[in-house]
Each structure stands twice: as structure tokens, then as C-alpha cells.
C-alpha positions as CSV (number, residue, x, y, z in Angstrom):
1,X,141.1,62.4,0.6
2,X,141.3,58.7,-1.1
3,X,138.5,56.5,-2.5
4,X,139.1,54.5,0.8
5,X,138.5,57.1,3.3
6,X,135.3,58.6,1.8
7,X,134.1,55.3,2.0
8,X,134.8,54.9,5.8
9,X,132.7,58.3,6.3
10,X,130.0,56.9,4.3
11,X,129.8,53.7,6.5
12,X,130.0,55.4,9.9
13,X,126.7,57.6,8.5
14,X,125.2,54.4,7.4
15,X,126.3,53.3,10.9
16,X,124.4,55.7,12.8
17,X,121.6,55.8,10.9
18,X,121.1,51.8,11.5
19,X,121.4,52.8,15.3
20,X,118.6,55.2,14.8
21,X,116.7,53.0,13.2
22,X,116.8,50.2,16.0
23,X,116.4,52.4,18.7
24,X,113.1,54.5,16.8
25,X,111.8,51.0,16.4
26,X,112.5,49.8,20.0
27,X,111.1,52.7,21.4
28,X,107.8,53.0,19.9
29,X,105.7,49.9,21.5
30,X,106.5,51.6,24.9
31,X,106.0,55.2,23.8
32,X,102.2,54.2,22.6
33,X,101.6,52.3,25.8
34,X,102.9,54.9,28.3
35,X,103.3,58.1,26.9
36,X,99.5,58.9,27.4
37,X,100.2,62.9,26.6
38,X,101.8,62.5,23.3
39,X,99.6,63.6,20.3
40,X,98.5,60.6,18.4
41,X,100.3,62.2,15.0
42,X,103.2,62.4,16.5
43,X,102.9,58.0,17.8
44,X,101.8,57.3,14.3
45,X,104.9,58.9,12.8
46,X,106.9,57.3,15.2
47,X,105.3,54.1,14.5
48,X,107.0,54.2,10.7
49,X,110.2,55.9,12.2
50,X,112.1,52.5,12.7
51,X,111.4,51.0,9.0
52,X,111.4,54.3,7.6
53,X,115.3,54.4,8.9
54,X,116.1,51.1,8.0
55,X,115.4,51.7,4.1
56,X,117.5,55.1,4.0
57,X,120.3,52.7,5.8
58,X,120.2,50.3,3.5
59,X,120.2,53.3,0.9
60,X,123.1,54.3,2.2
61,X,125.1,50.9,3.0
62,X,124.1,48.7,-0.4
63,X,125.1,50.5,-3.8
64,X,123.1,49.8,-7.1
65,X,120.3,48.0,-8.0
66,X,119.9,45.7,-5.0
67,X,120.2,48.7,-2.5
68,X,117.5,50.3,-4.1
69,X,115.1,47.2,-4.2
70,X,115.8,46.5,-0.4
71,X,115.1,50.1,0.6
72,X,112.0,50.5,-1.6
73,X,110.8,47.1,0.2
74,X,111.1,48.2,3.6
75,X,109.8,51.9,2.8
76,X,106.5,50.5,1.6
77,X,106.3,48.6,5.0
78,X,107.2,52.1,6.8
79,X,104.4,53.4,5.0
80,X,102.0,50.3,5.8
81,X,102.7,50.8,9.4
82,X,101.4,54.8,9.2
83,X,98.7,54.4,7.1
84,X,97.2,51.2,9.1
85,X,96.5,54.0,11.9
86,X,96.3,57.4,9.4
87,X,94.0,55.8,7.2
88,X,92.7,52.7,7.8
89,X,93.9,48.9,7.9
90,X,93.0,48.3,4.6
91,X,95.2,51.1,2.6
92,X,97.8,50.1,5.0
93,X,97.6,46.7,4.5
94,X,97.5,47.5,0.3
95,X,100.8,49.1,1.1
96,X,102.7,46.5,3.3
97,X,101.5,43.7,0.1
98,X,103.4,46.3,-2.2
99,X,106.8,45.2,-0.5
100,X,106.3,41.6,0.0
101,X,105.6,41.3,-4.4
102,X,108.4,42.9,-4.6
103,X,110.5,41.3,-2.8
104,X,109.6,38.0,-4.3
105,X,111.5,38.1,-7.5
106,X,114.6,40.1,-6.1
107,X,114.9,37.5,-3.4
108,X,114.5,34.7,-6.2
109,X,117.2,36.8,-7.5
110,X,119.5,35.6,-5.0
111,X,118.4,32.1,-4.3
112,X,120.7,30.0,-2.5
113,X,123.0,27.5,-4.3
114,X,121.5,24.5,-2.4
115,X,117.8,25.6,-2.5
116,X,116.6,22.4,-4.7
117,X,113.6,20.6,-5.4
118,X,112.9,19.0,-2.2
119,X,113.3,22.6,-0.5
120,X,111.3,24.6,-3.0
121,X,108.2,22.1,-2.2
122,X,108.4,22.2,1.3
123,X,109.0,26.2,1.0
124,X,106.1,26.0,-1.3
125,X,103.6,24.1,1.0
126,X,104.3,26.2,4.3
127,X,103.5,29.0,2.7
128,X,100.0,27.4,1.6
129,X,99.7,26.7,5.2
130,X,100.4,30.2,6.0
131,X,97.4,31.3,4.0
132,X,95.0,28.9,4.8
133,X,95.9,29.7,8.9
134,X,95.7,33.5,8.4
135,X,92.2,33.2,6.3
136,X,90.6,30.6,9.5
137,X,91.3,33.0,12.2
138,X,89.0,35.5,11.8
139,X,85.9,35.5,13.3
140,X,84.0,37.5,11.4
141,X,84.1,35.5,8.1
142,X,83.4,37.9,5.7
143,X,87.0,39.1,6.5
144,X,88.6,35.3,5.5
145,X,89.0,36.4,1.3
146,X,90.7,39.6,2.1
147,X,93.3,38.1,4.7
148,X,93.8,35.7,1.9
149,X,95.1,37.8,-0.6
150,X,97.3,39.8,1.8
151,X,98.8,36.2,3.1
152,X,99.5,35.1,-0.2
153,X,101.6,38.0,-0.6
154,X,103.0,37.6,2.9
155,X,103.2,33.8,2.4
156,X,105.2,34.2,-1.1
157,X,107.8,36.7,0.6
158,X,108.4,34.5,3.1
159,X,109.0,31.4,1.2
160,X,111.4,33.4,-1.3
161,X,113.2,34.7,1.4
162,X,113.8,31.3,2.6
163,X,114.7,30.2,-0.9
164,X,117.1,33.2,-0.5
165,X,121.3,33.1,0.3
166,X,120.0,35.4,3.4
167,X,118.9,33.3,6.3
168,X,119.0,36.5,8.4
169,X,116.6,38.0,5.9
170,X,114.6,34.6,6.1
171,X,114.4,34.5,9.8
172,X,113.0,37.8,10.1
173,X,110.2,37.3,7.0
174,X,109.3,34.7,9.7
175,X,109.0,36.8,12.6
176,X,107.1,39.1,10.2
177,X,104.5,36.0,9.5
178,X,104.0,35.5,13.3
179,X,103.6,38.6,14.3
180,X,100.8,39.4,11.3
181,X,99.1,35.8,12.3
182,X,98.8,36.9,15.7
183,X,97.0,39.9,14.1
184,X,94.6,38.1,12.4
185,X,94.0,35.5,15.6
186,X,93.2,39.1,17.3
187,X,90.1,38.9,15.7
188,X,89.1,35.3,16.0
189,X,90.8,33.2,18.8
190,X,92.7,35.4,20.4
191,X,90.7,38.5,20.8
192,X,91.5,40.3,23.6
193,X,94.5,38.7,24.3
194,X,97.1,41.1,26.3
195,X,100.2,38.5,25.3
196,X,99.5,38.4,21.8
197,X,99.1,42.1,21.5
198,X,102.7,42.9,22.8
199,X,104.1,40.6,21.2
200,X,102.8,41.8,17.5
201,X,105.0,45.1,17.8
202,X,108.5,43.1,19.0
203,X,108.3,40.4,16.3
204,X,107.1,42.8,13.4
205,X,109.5,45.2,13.9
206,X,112.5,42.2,14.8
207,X,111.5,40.8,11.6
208,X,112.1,44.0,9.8
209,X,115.6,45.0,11.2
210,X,116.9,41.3,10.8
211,X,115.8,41.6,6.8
212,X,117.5,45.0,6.3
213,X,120.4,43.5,8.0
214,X,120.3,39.7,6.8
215,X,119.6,41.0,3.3
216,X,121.7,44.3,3.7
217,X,124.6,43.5,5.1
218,X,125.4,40.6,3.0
219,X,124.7,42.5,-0.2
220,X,126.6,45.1,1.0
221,X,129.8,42.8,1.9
222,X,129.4,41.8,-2.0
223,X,129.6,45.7,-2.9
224,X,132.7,46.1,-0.7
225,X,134.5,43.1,-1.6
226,X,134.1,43.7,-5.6
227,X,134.9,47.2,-5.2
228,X,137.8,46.1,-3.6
229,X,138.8,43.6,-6.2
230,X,138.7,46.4,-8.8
């Protein structure tokens, strides 16, 4: 079998594992709200299911270096999403600021070509912004310095994915902002709030798939077309 076909096999695998990975990610917000009967170890691992997949397709689909980085980045947030539950917020919340430092330089990595002076300011003051929302939510303000130094780390992902060649990637570090400043309004303005707590699940885990994708898929087209050139 040629060099060509062994590389079709390895993208229909990397094909269906993406497919997993959406539908174990779609499929746990419902699971935890209706499957009542299902031992709560078995809706924690589910919870990191969809990330967790993501990363091994993005091991799969981007060679090298970069493939690595991206599935590293998205298996520390697989692992923040268990550990928020196994263990507590705060181990979970140490991992998930794991992946956003380092996705920061490999996302500066690939900065866009027109991401100039003007942008790297504005980039640069929303994600001040970011922080100084996320640390005036809570009520509780003995909580305000830690949400701090998790939204920096949040705030600088975001803005180097924005900085990045990936808006896909960019849109969903985003989605992954809202849906972690809806957490943090959970415990200040909008506590108890049935809308914001369905939506934290959709946009988290939205945000996730569109970065392994943004980020994925267009390092991978990279991958194919060099190989191709040589």
C-alpha cells in the first residue's frame, strides 16, 4: 500500500474520532440533567469525554510539534473539567490555567500576518477587561484575587488566539471566556440563574471543538500540503 493510502486510513480514524468527540461532548449537559440513575463517576468521566477526544484527534490529524502542543492544550482542559467535580474547583481550575499558558506562546507562534500595533493594543486591553469583569462578579470577595489569576490566564489565551492566523481557534477561546464569566457571575449576579447555567456547558464545550478544529484543521492542511510538496 502507497504513502498516499496509509494516509487516507489515518484521516478516516482521525475522522471518527472527531465524531466521537462532538457527540461525547454534546451529549453530556443532557446526560447530567436527565439521566438521574447514572453513577456520578461515570457523568464525571463523561464530562472530560468530549475534550479528552478532541486532543487524541488532533494527535492523530496534526503531525509534529504543533500537533502535540494543541493536544496537550486541550488534554489539560479534559482534565480541568474532571477534576472541577473529582476533586474540587480549585485543582480543576489549576489544571484548565495549565492549557491556556501554554497556549499563549504557541499561538504567538502563529500570529497572523496583519495582527499589528493597533490590534495587539486593542487585543491587549479586552483582555484587561476580561480580568477586571471576572474578579467583580463574585459575591463573596474574598474569591475576587483567585478568579484574577485564573482570568489572566484565560484573558492571555484569548487575546493570543485572537492575535493567531486561526479565527476559528479565536472564536471559540471566546466562547470559552463567556461561558467561564458566566461561571463566575454564578456566584455574584447571576446566582441561581437557570439560563446562565445551561448555557456554561454549550459555550465551554463549542469553544473547545471550534479550537481543536480552528487550530487543528488549519495546521493540519499545512502538514498535508508540505508533505505533498515533498
Amino acid at each position: 500500500m502507497g504513502q498516499n493510502g496509509m494516509a487516507g486510513i489515518g484521516r478516516g480514524r482521525a475522522d471518527w474520532l472527531l465524531v466521537a468527540a462532538l457527540l461525547g461532548g454534546a451529549s453530556y449537559w443532557p446526560a447530567g440533567q436527565l439521566l438521574a440513575a447514572v453513577p456520578l463517576s461515570v457523568i464525571v468521566a463523561w464530562k472530560g469525554l468530549g475534550v479528552a477526544l478532541l486532543a487524541l484527534w488532533v494527535l492523530a490529524a496534526v503531525p509534529g510539534r504543533d500537533g502535540r502542543w494543541l493536544a496537550a492544550v486541550l488534554a489539560l482542559g479534559a482534565l480541568g473539567d474532571v477534576l472541577l467535580d473529582a476533586v474540587s474547583l480549585t485543582v480543576g481550575a489549576v489544571a484548565f490555567l495549565a492549557g491556556h499558558l501554554l497556549a499563549v506562546p504557541s499561538y504567538l507562534r502563529h500570529r497572523a500576518a496583519g495582527a499589528g500595533r493597533g490590534r495587539i493594543v486593542a487585543v491587549g486591553a479586552l483582555a484587561m477587561g476580561i480580568v477586571a469583569l471576572a474578579a467583580s462578579l463574585p459575591a463573596d470577595r474574598a474569591a475576587a484575587p483567585g478568579i484574577a489569576l485564573y482570568s489572566s490566564g484565560l484573558a492571555a489565551m484569548a487575546g493570543a488566539a485572537a492575535l493567531s492566523r486561526f479565527p476559528l481557534a479565536a472564536l471559540g477561546a471566546l466562547l470559552f471566556v463567556i461561558s467561564d464569566l458566566l461561571i463566575f457571575a454564578g456566584l455574584g449576579p447571576l446566582a441561581g440563574s437557570a439560563l446562565a447555567s445551561w448555557l456554561i456547558w454549550p459555550l465551554y464545550f463549542a469553544g473547545q471543538a471550534l479550537i481543536a478544529v480552528g487550530a487543528g484543521g488549519a495546521l493540519a492542511r499545512v502538514a498535508s500540503r508540505r508533505t505533498a510538496a515533498g
